[in-house]
C-alpha positions as CSV (number, residue, x, y, z in Angstrom):
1,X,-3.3,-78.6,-29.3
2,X,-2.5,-78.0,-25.7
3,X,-0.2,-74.7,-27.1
4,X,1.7,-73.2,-23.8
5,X,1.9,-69.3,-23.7
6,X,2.1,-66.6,-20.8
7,X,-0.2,-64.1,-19.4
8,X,1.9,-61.6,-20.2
9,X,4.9,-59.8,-18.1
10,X,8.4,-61.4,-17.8
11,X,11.2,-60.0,-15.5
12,X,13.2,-57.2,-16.7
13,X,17.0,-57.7,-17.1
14,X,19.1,-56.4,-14.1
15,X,20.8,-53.8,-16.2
16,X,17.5,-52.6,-17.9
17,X,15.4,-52.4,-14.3
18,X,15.6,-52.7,-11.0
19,X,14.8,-56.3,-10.0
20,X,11.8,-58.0,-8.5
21,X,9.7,-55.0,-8.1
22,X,6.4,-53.5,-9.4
23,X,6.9,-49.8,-11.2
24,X,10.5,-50.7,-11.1
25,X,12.9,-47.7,-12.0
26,X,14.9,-47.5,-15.3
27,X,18.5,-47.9,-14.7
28,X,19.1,-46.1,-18.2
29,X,18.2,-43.0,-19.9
30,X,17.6,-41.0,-23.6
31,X,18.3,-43.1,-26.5
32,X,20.2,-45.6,-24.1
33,X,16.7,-46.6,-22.7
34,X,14.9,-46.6,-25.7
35,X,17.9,-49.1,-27.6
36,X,17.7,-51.2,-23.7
37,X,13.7,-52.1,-23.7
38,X,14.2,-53.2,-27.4
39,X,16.7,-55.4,-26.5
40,X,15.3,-56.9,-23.7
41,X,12.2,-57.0,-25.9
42,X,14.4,-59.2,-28.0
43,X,15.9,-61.2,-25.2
44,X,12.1,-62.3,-24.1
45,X,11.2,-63.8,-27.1
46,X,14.5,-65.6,-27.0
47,X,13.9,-66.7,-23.9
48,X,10.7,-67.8,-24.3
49,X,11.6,-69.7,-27.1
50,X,14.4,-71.2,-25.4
51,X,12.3,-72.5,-22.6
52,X,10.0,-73.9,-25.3
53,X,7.0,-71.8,-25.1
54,X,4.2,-72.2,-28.8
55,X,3.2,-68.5,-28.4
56,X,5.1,-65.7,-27.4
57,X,4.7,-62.3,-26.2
58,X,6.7,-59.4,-25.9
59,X,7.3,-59.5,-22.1
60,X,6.3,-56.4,-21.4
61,X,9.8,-55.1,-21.1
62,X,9.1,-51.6,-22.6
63,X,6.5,-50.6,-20.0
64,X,6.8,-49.5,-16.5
65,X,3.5,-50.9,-15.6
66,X,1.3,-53.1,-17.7
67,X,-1.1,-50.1,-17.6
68,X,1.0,-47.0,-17.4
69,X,3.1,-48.2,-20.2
70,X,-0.3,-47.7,-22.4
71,X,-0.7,-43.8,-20.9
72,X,2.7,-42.8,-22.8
73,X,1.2,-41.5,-25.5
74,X,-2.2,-40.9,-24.5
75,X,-3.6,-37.8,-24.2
76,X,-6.0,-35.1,-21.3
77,X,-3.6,-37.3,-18.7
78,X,-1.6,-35.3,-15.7
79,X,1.2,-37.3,-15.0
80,X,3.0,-35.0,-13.0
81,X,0.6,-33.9,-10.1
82,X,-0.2,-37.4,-9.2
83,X,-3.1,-38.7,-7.1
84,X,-3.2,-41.5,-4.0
85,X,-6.1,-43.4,-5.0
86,X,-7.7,-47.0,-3.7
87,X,-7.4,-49.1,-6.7
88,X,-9.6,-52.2,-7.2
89,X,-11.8,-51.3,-4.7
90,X,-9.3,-49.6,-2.2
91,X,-7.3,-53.0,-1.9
92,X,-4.4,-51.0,-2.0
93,X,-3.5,-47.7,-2.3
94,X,-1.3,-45.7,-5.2
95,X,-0.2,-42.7,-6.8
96,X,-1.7,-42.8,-10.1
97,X,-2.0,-40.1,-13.2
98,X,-4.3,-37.9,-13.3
99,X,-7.0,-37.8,-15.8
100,X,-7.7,-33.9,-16.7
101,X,-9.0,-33.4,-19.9
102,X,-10.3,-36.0,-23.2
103,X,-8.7,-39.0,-23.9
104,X,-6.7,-39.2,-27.3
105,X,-4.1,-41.2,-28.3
106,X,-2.0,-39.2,-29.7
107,X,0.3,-41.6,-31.4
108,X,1.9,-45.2,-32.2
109,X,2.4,-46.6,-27.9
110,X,3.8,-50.4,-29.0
111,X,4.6,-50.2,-32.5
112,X,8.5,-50.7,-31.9
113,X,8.0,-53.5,-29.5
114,X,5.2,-54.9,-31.7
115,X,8.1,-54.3,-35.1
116,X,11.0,-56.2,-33.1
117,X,8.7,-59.0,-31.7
118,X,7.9,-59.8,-35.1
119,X,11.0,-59.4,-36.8
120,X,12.7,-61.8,-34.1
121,X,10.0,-65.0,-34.0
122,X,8.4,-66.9,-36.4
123,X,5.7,-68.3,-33.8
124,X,2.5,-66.9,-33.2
125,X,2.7,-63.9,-31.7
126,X,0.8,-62.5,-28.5
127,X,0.6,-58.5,-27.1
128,X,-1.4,-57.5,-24.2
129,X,-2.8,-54.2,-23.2
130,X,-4.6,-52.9,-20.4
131,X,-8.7,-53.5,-20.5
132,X,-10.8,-50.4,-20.8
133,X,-12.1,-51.0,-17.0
134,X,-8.9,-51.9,-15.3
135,X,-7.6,-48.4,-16.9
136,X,-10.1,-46.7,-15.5
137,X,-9.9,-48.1,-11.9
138,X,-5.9,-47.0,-11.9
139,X,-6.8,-43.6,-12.6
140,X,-7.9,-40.4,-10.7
141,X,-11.0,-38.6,-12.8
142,X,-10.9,-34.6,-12.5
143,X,-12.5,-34.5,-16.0
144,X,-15.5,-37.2,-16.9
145,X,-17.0,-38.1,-13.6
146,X,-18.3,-41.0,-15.1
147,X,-16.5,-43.8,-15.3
148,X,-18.6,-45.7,-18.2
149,X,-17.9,-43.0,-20.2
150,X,-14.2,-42.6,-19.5
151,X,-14.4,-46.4,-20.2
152,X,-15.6,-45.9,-24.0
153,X,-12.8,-42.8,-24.1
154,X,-10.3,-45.3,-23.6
155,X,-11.8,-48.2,-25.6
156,X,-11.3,-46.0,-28.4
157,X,-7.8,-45.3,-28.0
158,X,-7.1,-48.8,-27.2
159,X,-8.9,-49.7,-30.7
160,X,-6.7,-47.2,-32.4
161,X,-3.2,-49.0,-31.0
162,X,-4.9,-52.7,-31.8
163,X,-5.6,-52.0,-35.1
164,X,-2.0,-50.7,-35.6
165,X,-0.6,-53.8,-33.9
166,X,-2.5,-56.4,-35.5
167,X,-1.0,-54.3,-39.0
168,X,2.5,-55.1,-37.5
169,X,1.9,-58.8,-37.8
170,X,0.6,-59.9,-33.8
171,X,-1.6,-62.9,-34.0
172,X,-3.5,-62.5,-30.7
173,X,-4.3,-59.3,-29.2
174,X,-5.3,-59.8,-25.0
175,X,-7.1,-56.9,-23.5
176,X,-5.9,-57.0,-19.1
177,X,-9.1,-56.8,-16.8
178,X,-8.3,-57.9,-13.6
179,X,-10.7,-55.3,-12.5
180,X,-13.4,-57.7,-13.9
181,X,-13.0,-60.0,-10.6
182,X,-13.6,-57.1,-8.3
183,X,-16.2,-55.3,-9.9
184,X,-18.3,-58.2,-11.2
185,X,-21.9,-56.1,-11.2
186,X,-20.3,-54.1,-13.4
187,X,-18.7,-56.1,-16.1
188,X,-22.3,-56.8,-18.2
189,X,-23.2,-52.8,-17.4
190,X,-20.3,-51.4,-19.3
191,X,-17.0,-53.3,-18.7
192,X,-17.7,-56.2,-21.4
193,X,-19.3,-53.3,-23.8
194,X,-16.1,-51.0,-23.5
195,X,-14.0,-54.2,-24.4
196,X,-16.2,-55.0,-27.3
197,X,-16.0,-51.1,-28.5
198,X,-12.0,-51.7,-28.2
199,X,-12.0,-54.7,-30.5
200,X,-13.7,-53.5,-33.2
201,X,-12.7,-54.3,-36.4
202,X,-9.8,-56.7,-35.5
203,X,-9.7,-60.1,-37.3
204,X,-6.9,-61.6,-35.4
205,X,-7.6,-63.6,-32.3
206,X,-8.9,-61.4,-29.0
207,X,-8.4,-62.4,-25.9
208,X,-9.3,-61.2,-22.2
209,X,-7.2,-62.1,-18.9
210,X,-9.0,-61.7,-15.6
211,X,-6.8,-62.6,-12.2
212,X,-6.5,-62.2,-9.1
213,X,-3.7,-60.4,-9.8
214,X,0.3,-60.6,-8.8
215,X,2.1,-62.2,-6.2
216,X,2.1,-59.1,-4.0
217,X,1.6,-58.8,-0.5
218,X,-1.6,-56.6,-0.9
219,X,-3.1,-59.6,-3.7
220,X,-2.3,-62.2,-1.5
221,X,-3.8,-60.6,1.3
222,X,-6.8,-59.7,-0.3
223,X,-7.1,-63.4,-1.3
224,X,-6.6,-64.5,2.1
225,X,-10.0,-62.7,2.9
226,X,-12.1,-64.7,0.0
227,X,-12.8,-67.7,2.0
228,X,-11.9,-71.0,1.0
229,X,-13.8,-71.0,-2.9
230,X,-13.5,-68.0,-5.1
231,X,-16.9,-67.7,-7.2
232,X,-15.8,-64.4,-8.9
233,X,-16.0,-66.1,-11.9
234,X,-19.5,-66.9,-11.9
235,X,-20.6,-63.9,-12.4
236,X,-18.4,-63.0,-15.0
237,X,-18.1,-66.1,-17.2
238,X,-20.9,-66.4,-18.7
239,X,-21.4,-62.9,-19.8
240,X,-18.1,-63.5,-21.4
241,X,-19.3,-66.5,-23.4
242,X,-21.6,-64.8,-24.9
243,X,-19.3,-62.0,-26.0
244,X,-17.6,-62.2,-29.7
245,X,-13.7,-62.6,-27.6
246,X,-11.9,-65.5,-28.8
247,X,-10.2,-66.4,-25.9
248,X,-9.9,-66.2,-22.3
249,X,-7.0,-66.3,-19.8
250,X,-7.7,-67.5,-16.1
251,X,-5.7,-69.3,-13.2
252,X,-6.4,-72.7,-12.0
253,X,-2.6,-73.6,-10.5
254,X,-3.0,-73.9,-6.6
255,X,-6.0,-71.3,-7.1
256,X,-8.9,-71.7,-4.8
257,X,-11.6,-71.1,-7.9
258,X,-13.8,-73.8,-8.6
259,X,-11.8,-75.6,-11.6
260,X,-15.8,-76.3,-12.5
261,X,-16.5,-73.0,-13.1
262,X,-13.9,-72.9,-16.2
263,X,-16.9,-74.8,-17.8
264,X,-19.2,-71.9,-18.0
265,X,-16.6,-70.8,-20.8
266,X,-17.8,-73.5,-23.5
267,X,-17.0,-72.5,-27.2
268,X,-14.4,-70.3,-26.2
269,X,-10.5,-71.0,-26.2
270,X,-9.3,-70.8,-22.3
271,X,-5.8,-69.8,-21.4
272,X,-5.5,-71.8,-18.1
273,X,-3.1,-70.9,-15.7
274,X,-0.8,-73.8,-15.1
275,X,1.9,-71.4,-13.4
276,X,1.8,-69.8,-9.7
277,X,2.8,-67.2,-10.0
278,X,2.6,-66.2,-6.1
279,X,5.4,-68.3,-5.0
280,X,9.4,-68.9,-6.6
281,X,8.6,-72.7,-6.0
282,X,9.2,-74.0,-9.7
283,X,7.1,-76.0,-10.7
284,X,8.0,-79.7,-12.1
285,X,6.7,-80.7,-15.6
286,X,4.1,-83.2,-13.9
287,X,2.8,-80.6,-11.5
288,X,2.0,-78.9,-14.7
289,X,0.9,-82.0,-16.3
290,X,-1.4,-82.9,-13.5
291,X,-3.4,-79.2,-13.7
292,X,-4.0,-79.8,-17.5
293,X,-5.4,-83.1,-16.8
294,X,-7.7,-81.3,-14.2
295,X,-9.0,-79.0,-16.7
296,X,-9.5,-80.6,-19.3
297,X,-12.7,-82.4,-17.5
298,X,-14.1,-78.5,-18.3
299,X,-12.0,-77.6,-21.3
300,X,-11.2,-79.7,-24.1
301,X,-7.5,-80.4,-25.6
302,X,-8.4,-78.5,-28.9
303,X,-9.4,-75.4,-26.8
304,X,-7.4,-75.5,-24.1
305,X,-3.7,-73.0,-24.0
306,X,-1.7,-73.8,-20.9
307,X,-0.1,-70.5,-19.7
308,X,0.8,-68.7,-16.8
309,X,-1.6,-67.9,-14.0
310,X,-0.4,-64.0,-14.1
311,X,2.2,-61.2,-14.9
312,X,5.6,-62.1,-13.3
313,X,7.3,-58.8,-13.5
314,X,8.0,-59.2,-9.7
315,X,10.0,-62.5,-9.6
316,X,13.2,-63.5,-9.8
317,X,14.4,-63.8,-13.5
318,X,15.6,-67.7,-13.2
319,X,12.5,-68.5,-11.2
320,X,10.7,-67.0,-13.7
321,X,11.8,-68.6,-17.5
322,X,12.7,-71.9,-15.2
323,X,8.6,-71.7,-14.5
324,X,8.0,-71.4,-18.3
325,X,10.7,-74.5,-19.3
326,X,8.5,-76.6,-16.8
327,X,4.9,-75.2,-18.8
328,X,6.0,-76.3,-22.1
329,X,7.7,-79.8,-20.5
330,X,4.5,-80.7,-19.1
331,X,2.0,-79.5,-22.1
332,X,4.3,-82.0,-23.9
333,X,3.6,-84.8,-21.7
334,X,-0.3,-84.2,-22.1
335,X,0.3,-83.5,-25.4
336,X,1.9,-87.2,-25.9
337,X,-0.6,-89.3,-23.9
338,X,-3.0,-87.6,-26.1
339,X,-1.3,-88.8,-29.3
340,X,-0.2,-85.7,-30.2
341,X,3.6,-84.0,-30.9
């Protein structure tokens, strides 16, 4: 019980990436590159390991972008005559691929990562990829024109890559949706269908994370606007409990949601977010031990995965594994004043 994990994205190495940024440029090239994000893929699981972590994850250390790191080998996409689009409902702007013609994957995206990962750990074993809707909310559309259906495109790409990773030995596939807290109305219409349609035919676990996204100035200012209770989740929730996903990953550490609302997720293992990961403040095992004993009034121990509220590709590398020590010190006081080891 009480098994720590992370949302998903570590910091890349200094020598790999520049540091402490989003759609941070590679610092190597060619077969140099390729060797580099295998090793750092390595490096992650070490580290998380290290800091004492039950489930593991690749990092993210291959990919530019936890969604563009998906669009490698998909394709009908226009990566080189980019568009400036409003993402998540024109929180912030970007210059984002184009999408020009049908959606195909046309061939393995993670399987290397997904190979070393398991060849290097023995735990259980979580990758992440981008959620059908979140995709198409970081895209320009010159071909469908409707994003639903550009939705079910991608869900069936994104089936074709989980089913090849779940192959390769992961335990826990998480589909990213952050868009899910923006576009709530939505999520029932076609958001929770695409995701369903991209988890077909998996038997490992299936997980969705929904945030309010990374500690970036345009997040945090947006966050700054949603009054003093966030009630996203109420809409979303229990659409989601009625869904066939395993699991769920949300943030409760110095989060202004309702830590009620984590409730509306009965039957479901929760990911809660234990972890801010808006500020290089580290937290101290009984900061973390005091969120799990919040949440478990709404979640119980057998259910209940402590884990990061976010990503943390943009922090500082120490602040960031020194975050995930503290996560698996505090589950382990929890864990003890439950009677567990």
């Amino acid at each position: 019980m009480l098994k720590t994990t992370l949302a998903g994205s570590l910091p890349k190495p200094l020598w790999l990436a520049e540091p402490e940024r989003l759609w941070a440029p590679w610092k190597l090239e060619g077969e140099a590159l390729a060797q580099g994000k295998l090793d750092a893929t390595i490096l992650a699981i070490k580290r998380q390991e290290d800091a004492g972590l039950d489930i593991v994850g690749d990092g993210e250390q291959a990919r530019s972008h936890f969604v563009h790191g998906f669009l490698a080998n998909v394709g009908g996409i226009d990566f080189e005559n980019k568009k400036t689009i409003g993402i998540r409902n024109d929180r912030y702007k970007a210059d984002c691929p184009n999408v020009i013609g049908p959606i195909v994957r046309t061939g393995s995206v993670h399987s290397a990562e997904a190979r070393a990962t398991r060849a290097h750990t023995r735990k259980t074993l979580k990758f992440t990829l981008p959620g059908p809707m979140t995709l198409v909310d970081t895209l320009a559309d010159d071909y469908y024109g409707d994003r639903a259906k550009m939705a079910f495109a991608f869900a069936e790409a994104l089936n074709e890559e989980a089913l090849e990773l779940e192959a390769l030995g992961v335990d826990i596939i998480q589909f990213d949706e952050p868009a899910w807290n923006v576009y709530m109305s939505l999520v029932s219409e076609w958001g929770l269908p695409a995701l369903e349609r991209a988890k077909q035919g998996l038997k490992c676990k299936t997980a969705v994370h929904i945030c309010y996204g990374y500690g970036i100035k345009a997040n945090n200012d947006w966050k700054a606007s949603l009054g003093m209770e966030w009630r996203q989740y109420e809409d979303t929730l229990p659409h989601i409990a009625k869904s066939s996903l395993d699991m769920v990953s949300l943030e409760c550490r110095n989060s202004k949601v309702p830590i009620e609302l984590i409730g509306l997720l009965k039957g479901k293992d929760v990911m809660v977010g234990c972890i801010d990961v808006a500020t290089d403040e580290i937290e101290t095992p009984e900061d973390v031990a005091a969120t799990i004993r919040a949440a478990m009034n709404y979640v119980p121990p057998e259910k209940f995965f402590p884990a990061t509220n976010c990503g943390m590709a943009p922090m500082n590398i120490d602040v960031a594994y020194g975050k995930l020590a503290s996560l698996a010190q505090g589950a382990a006081i929890v864990r003890k004043e439950l009677g567990g080891s």
